[in-house]
N, C-alpha and C positions, 0 to 999 in steps of 0.2 A: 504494500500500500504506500504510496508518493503521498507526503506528508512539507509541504513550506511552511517556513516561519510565519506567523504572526505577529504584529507586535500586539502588546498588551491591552493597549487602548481600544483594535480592533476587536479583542477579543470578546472583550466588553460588550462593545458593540452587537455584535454577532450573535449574546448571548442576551442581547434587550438589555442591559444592567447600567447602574452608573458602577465609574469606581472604585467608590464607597463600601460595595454588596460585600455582604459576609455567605461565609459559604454553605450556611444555611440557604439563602435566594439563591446563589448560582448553581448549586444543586438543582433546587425548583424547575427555577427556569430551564435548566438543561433538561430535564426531566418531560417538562413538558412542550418544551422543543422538538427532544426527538419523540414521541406522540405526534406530532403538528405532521414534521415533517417523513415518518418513518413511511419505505415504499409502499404498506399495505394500508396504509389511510387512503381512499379512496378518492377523496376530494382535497386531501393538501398534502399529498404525498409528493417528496420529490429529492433524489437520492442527493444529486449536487448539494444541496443544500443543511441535507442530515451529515453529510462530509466536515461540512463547516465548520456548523455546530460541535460535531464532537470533538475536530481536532483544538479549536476554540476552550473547549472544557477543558482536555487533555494540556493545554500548552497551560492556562489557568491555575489548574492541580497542580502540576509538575514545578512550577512558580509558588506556588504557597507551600508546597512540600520542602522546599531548598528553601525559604525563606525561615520555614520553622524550626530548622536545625543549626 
């Protein structure tokens, strides 16, 4: 799976959030992001964009992970 950086800000973005959110809401919202977007939703399905989102979350994590140690 091809994976580019994102920066921070967009991830944000990407994920509906300010950059404020604790990761209680950015859970959330990823959560029901991929819902929105995941291929078997029938009316808002759409893979490009479930890609987004989760590398979004993933760059997000992986960022709060190294910050907490």
């Amino acid at each position: 799976m091809y994976y580019c950086y994102v920066l921070p800000s967009e991830c944000y973005s990407i994920l509906d959030l300010s950059e404020d959110a604790d990761s209680r809401e950015i859970l959330k919202n990823f959560k029901w992001l991929v819902w929105f977007y995941h291929p078997d939703n029938i009316l808002t399905g759409n893979s490009d964009e479930l890609k987004k989102v989760v590398q979004a979350f993933e760059q997000l994590k992986a960022g709060d992970a190294t910050a907490n140690t």
